[in-house]
C-alpha positions, 0 to 999 in steps of 0.5 A: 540478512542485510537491508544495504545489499542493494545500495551497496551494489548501487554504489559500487557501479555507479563508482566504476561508471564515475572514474571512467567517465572523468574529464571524457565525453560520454559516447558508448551507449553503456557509459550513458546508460550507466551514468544516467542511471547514477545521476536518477538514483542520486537525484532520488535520494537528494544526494546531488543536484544537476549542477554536480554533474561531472561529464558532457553529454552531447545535446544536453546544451540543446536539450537545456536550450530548446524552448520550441517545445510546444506546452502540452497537457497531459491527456489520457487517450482512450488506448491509456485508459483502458478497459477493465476485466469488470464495470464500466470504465467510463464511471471513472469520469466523474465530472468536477470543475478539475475537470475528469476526477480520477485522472485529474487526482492521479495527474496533480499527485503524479506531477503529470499537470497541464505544465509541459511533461518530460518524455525522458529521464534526461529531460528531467535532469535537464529541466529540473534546474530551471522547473516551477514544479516543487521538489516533492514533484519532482521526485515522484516524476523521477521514481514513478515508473520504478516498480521494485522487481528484484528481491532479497530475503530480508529475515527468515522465521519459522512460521508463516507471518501474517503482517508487515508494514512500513511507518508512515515515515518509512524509518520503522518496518515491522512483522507479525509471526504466527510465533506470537512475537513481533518483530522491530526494524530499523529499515535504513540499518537493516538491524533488529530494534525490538520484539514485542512477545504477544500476549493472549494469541489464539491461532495467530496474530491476525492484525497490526497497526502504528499510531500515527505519531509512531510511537505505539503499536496495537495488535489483534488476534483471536482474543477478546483483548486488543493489546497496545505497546510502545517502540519508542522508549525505555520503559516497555509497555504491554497493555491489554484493552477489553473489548467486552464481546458479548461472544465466548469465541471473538476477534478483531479481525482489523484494528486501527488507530484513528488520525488523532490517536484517541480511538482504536478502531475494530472490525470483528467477528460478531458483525459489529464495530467497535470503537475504544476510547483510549482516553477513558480506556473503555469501549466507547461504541458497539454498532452492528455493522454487517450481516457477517464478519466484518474483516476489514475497516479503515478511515477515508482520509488519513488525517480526519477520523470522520469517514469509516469504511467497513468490508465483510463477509457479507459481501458489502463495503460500507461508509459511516459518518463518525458524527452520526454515531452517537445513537448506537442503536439506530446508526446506520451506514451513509453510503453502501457499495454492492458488486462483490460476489463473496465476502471482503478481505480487506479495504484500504483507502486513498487517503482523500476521502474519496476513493477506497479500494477492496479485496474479495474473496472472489479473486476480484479487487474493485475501486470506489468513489465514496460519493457513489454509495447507495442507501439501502442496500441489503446484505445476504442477497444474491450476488447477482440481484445487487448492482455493481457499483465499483469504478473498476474491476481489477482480476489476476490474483488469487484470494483464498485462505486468508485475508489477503491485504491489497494498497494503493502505491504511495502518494509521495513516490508513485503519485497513487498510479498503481494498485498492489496485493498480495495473492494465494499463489505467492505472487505479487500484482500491480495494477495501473489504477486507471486501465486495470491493466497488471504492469507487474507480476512478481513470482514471489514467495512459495506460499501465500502473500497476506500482506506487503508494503511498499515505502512511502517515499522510496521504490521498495516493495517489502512482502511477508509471506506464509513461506516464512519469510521477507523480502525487500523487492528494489529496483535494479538498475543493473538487472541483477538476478535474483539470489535464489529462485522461487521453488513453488511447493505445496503450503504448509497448514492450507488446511486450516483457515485462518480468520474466516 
């Protein structure tokens, strides 16, 4: 295993396509190809500026020069947009004083604004010496059509592993093993920094998360028990916080850390939320969420604890407003999302307070404007008596055994384009967030994908699958091969559902 095969591969082309381009003009179309795929992932990791070029490329001067160039706004035609495979694509325009919302979002986060776009690489290597827009803008211009689609094995273990996430920095990997241990990367090193031997495991490890100052870790399985450990620091600390569950039988299907690192937040598998004081070390509140399991939970924003979102077996996503919560007894949800014909794997948010995606059972993921919610709709009633009132429908994967985690694509590098998720056949799926469309399919893994991540701020992908392994999925600017082909074969424990 090692984190640096890609970058190393990177670095020596680029070395050969340097030394033979000194003191020539470029003129084959592989030395252009060549040194214009350096200079982009260069400019990507903020190793040089334009001015460091070291080479003439006929037209630059032009290219640089030229301010004929009408200023055009960016404009989604109605071919872009697209249909979707479900839902009613023009609900994606709800109207603001921004103008058309979605896209008007995607458009700000991708750098795509009113300002002149670039149609090439090479116009944003010439523009960007003398471009208004701010750095971080320019880098999500430069990386947002690199999806990552070769692969690597990262680590290999013995049993199937059930998470794997990035730090919000993207310094810090980590993987959850039905072994009962998680493991700690260094992600830029590649090296192994820590494992973290769970405590009360029933099945599996079934749910992880970071703190937001990524200093602690929680865990869930099959116990009454969420357990809270530090990555950071000497001294280790292995904490087990009760949940009090008033079923023999219990777990926390999603656990989360709240954005000012107070509460944890659960979704269980006695139909109610929890919410842990970490203060007081108490369980603070117990609502009764759903008619069902509820598997998934989330916060709309990333740094506001005030907006809930819940997903179940009940085939309803919900919204709750923190600040109503003070009755347990009599909470109910602000806002209720109907259009799911089975039940809810996973919920993850924008991070805007506006938009959440979900992952169904019914090999379907839906996109939601929390400002659309319905009151009272209610849970247990025919698929077909409730409306659908999702924005859109995204189909191709396969949801099944499992509950199967799917994301937007970072803010900071994709500009929120692209929606990703793993699937039961082992494959991984993008989709463009606005046309429904897959632009990626990648034949992954032998066995099942439960959870993957893409690094905020770089173009890598990491999937952990029930094949017992994880790859690191880059972009290749050469096209190399992939080290070994995927052999599909029949998974190991299908017969046992996990957390159903």
């Amino acid at each position: 295993m090692s984190s640096s095969e890609d970058e190393n591969y990177v670095e020596e082309s680029s070395s050969d396509a340097m030394e033979e381009s000194e003191g020539a003009d470029v003129t084959s179309p592989q030395q252009f190809a060549g040194l214009i795929r350096y200079y982009i992932n260069a400019l990507m990791q903020g190793e040089i500026s334009v001015a460091d070029m070291p080479f003439e490329i006929e037209g630059l001067d032009q290219l640089q020069d030229d301010d004929d160039d009408e200023d055009e706004d960016y404009e989604f035609d109605d071919e872009e947009r697209g249909t979707a495979t479900a839902g009613d694509p023009s609900k994606l325009k709800v109207e603001t004083p921004g103008g058309t919302d979605l896209e008007h979002t995607i458009r700000v986060d991708s750098g795509k604004t009113s300002q002149h776009i670039p149609q090439n690489h090479l116009q944003l290597l010439s523009e960007r010496s003398h471009s208004a827009r701010s750095p971080p803008v320019w880098k999500t211009l430069m990386t947002q059509d690199y999806i990552p689609q070769f692969s690597r094995n990262w680590d290999r273990y013995r049993n199937q592993i059930f998470c794997g996430r990035f730090s919000r920095s993207g310094q810090v990997f980590m993987s959850a093993c039905q072994d009962r241990v998680i493991r700690i990367y260094d992600y830029h090193s590649g090296k192994k920094t820590k494992e973290i031997q769970a405590r009360n495991i029933g099945w599996s490890i079934i749910d992880t998360d970071y703190s937001p100052d990524q200093r602690w870790l929680i865990y869930s399985s099959w116990s009454e028990y969420i357990h809270l450990c530090n990555i950071t620091g000497e001294n280790n600390t292995h904490d087990a916080l009760d949940m009090r569950p008033e079923d023999n039988r219990f777990c926390l299907f999603s656990v989360k850390f709240s954005p000012d690192s107070r509460e944890i937040l659960g979704g269980s598998s006695d139909r109610h939320i929890y919410i842990y004081n970490l203060e007081r070390r108490e369980v603070e509140m117990r609502i009764e969420g759903h008619r069902d399991d509820i598997n998934t939970v989330t916060y709309a924003e990333e740094d506001n604890s005030n907006l809930i979102i819940t997903g179940s077996d009940d085939r309803l996503c919900r919204v709750w407003d923190r600040r109503t919560m003070s009755d347990q007894r009599r909470t109910t949800a602000v806002g209720n999302f109907s259009g799911h014909s089975s039940g809810i794997t996973h919920v993850s948010s924008k991070g805007d307070g506006r938009y959440f995606i979900s992952n169904g059972k019914d090999h379907s993921l839906k996109l939601w404007d929390i400002r659309m919610g319905r009151p009272g709709i209610q849970a247990g009633r025919r698929a077909d008596q409730v409306p659908d009132t999702s924005l859109m429908t995204y189909t191709g994967h396969s949801v099944s055994q499992t509950l199967i985690r799917a994301y937007f694509s970072p803010v900071q590098s994709t500009g929120a384009r692209y929606i990703y998720s793993g699937s039961y056949n082992g494959n991984i799926y993008i989709w463009d967030v606005l046309t429904g469309e897959v632009v990626k399919k990648l034949e992954a893994h032998e066995a099942t994908i439960r959870d993957l991540s893409w690094h905020p701020t770089e173009p890598v992908i990491m999937s952990t699958s029930w094949d017992a392994t994880v790859k690191k999925w880059t972009v290749n600017p050469e096209g190399k091969e992939q080290e070994e082909p995927v052999r599909r074969r029949r998974n190991r424990n299908w017969f046992y559902d996990d957390d159903e």
